[in-house]
C-alpha positions in Angstrom: -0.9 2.8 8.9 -1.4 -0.1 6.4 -2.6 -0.2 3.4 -3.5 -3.7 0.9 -3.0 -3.9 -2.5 -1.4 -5.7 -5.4 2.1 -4.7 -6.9 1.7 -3.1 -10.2 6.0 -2.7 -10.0 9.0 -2.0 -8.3 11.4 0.4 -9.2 15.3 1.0 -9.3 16.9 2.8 -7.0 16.1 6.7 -7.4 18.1 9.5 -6.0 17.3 13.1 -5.9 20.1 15.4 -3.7 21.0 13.5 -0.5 17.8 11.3 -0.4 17.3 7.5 -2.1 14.6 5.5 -2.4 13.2 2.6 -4.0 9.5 3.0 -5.3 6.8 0.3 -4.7 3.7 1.0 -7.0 0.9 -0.6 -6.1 -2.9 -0.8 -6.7 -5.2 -0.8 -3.4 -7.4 -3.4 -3.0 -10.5 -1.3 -2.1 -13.8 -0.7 -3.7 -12.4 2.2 -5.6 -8.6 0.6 -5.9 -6.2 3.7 -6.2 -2.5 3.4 -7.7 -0.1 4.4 -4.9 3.8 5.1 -4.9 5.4 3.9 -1.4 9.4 5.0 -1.1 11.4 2.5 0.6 14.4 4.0 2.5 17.9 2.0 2.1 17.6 0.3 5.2 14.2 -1.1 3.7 15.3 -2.0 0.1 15.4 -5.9 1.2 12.1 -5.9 2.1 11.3 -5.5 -1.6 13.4 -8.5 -2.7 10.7 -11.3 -2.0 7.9 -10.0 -3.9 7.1 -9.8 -7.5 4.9 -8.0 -9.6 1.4 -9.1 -9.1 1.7 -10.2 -6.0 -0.8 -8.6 -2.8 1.3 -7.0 -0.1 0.2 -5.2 3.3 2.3 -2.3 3.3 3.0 -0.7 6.5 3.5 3.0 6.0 4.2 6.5 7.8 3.0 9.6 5.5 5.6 12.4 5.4 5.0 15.7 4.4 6.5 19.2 4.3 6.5 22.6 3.1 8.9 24.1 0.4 9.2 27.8 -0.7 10.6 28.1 -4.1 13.5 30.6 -4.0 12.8 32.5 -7.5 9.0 33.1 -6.6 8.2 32.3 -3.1 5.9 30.5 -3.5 5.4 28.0 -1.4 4.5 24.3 -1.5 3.0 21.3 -0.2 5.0 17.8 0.1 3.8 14.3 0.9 4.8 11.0 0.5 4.2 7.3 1.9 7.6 6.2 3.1 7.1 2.2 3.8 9.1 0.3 6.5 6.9 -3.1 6.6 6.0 -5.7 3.7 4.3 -8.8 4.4 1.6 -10.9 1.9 -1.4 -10.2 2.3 -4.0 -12.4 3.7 -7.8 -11.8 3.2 -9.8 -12.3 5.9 -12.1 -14.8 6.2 -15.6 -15.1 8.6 -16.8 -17.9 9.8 -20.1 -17.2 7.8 -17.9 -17.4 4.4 -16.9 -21.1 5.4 -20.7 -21.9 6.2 -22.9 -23.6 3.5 -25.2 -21.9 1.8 -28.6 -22.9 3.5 -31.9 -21.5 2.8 -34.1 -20.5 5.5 -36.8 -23.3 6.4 -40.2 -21.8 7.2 -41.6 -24.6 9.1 -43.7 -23.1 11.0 -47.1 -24.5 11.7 -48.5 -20.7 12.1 
């Protein structure tokens, strides 16, 4: 999955148990634009190291999720996150009819 959007900031390394990430926050670049946290594994930190804040990204994603009971009151809850493994700029895409002149329509009709 990919998602567009323009980096709000990148964070420091965060570690919680075992696992370490590095967040990318960015802001989609759809009608409704949405802020989004993307976790970059180790192996992907370098990814990170070309872009700056403000700049538009494609971020190629996989969404993880899973369930956790809490031990005291069993309950049990819902996890996801957007773990990213691609970063490239982003490109908007361009129609040939966005290159074309503006021309009005010539009625020239002799009816």
């Amino acid at each position: 999955m990919k998602i567009a959007g323009k980096i709000k900031s990148i964070g420091n390394v965060v570690t919680k148990g075992k696992y370490q990430y590095k967040p990318l926050v960015i802001e989609t670049l759809s009608k409704y634009p949405q802020t989004l946290c993307v976790q970059f594994k180790e192996r992907n930190w370098g990814l990170l190291d070309a872009y700056n804040n403000g700049d538009s990204v494609d971020v190629g994603i996989n969404i993880s999720g899973r369930e956790w009971t809490n031990p005291n009151t069993n309950d049990v809850v819902y996890l996801m996150s957007l773990v990213g493994w691609k970063l490239s700029r982003y490109v908007e895409e361009v129609t040939a009819q966005d290159h074309s002149p503006q021309r009005e329509e010539e009625d020239d009709l002799p009816f």
